[in-house]
Structure formats: C-alpha cells, structure tokens
N, C-alpha and C positions, 0 to 999 in steps of 0.2 A: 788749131782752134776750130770749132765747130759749132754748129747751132744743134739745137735740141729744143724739144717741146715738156710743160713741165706742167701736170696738171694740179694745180693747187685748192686747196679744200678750206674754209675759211669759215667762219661762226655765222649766221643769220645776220648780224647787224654790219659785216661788213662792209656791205654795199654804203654805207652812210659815210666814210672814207678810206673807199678802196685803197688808195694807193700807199696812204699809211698801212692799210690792214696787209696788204703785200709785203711793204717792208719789212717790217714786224714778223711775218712769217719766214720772208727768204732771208734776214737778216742771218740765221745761225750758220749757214752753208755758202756765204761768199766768199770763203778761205778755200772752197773746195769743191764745188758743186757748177759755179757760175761766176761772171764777171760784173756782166748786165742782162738786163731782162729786158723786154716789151712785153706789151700785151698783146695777146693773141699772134697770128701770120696769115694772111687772106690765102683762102686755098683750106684753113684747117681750123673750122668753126666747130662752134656744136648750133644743132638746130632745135629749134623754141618750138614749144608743142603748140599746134593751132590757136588761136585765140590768146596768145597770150604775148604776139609779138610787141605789143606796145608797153609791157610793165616796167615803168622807172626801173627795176632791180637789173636789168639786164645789160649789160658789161659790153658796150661794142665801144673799140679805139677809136678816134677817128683820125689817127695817122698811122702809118706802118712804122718798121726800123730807121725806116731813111726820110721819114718825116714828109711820106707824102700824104694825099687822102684817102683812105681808104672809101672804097663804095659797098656797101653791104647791099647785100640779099635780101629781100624777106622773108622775115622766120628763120635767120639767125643771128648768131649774139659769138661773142669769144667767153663767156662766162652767164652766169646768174645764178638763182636760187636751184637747186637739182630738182623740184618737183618742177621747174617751168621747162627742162631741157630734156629732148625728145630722144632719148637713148634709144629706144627699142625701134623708133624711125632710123635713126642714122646707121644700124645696125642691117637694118632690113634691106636698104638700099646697096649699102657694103656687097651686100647677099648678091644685089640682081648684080651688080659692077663687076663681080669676080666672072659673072656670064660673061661679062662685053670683052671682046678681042681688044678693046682700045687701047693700047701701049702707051696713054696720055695720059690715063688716069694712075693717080700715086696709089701705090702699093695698098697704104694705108687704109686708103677710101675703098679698099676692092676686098677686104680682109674683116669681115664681122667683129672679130675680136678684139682688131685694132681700132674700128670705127670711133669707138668714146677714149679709150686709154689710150696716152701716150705714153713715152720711151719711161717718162721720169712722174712720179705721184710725190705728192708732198701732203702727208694724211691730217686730220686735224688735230691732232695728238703732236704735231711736228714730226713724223718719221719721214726721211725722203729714201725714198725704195724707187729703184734703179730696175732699169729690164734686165740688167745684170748681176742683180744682186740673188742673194738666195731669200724667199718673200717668207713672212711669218705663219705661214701654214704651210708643214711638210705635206709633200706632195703634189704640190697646187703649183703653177707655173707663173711666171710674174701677169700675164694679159688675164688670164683666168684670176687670179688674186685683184689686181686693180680695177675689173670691170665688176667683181662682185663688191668689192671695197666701193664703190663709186655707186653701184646701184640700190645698196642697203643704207644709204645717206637719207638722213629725215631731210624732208623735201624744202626744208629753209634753210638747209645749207648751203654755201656758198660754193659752187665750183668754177673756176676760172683757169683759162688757158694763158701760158706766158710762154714766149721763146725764150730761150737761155743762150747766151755766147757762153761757150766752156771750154 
C-alpha cells in the first residue's frame, strides 16, 4: 500500500460542501484507484496568489492523516478556486530549487513541471489519468498534459489536493 497525491478538479459551487462534492467525485474509483483519502499533506500545498489569502473558497484542512493540527503558511491553501491559486509562482520557485544543492527538498518542489501536477488528476468530466497512463493527447506526456489541463481551468473552478492510500 502506498500514498499518492490526487489532484481533483470540482464545479464552482463546490466549496459550499466540499466534502460531499469530494465524495461524489472520488466515489466512481474506490474499487480501484484508492481506499481513503485526506485532504491535502503539509509539505504539498498550492500557493494563493497575493491578496487573496483570506477568501472563504479556499480549502486548508485543519488536521493531517493522523488527526493532528496542521499549521499553515501564509498564502497557501490544499485547494480553492484556480483563478485564486498561484501556479506560475509555484512553478517559478520549483525553477530557483532545482539550483539549490539541498538534498531536503522533495523532488517534487525542485521540478517545474511537477510543482502544480501531481502523480494522479481527476478531471472535471470525471476522468482519472494516472502518471502512468497513456493521457488524451498523443504525444504530450502525462506533466505536460496535466499542467496544461489545470492551467486552461476557468478560474472558478475548483482544484483541490487529496492524498490517497492505494
């Protein structure tokens, strides 16, 4: 068994109850995909573009897997609307991190392409596309497929981060 990170894509209105609108989405793939889920994993946030850390829409847990508290950062969130969340920051700093010799920071955070997309997308149509899978446009690689999938989201879309036991 393993955890994995699963980025989930949701309607505008589902911040009014996330956690139904979660289930609802992961419900088709618990035969196959996942057992349980959390929201979000401290360490693997998205970050809230300037000015906009305080909007009710934005998704921060506030316990982790083992039910302790999480403490947040300012100016990030595990989810919110995609016009509030600062891809092309989190992207950019990926950039300087792959400079830094520091053997502490996860892979992830050092790699541009992985900065926004994680392992697994769950698109809003309900597809779940896999880093493994072969993605819907020939040619295209699944990080390049889900970061442009993710970045061409009208800006009231929902995106939200969940770990998956699988």
């Amino acid at each position: 068994m393993a955890h994995e990170m699963v980025t989930v894509c949701l309607p505008s209105d589902a911040h009014r109850d996330l956690r139904a609108a979660l289930d609802e989405a992961m419900s088709p793939f618990a035969d196959g995909e996942w057992d349980h889920w959390w929201l979000g994993r401290p360490g693997d946030v998205f970050d809230v573009l300037p000015g906009h850390g305080n909007d009710p829409r934005l998704v921060r847990a506030a316990v982790d897997a083992r039910g302790e508290p999480r403490e947040w950062t300012p100016g990030t969130c595990d989810g919110g609307p995609r016009g509030l969340l600062d891809f092309a920051g989190m992207r950019t700093r990926a950039a300087r991190r792959a400079l830094e010799p520091d053997p502490w920071i996860p892979f992830a955070r050092r790699v541009p392409e992985r900065a926004v997309a994680t392992e697994n997308l769950l698109t809003l149509n309900g597809s779940w596309i896999c880093h493994d899978d072969q993605v819907p446009v020939a040619g295209t690689g699944y990080f390049e497929y889900a970061n442009s999938y993710l970045d061409d989201l009208a800006p009231e879309t929902m995106v939200v981060r969940l770990r998956i036991h699988c």
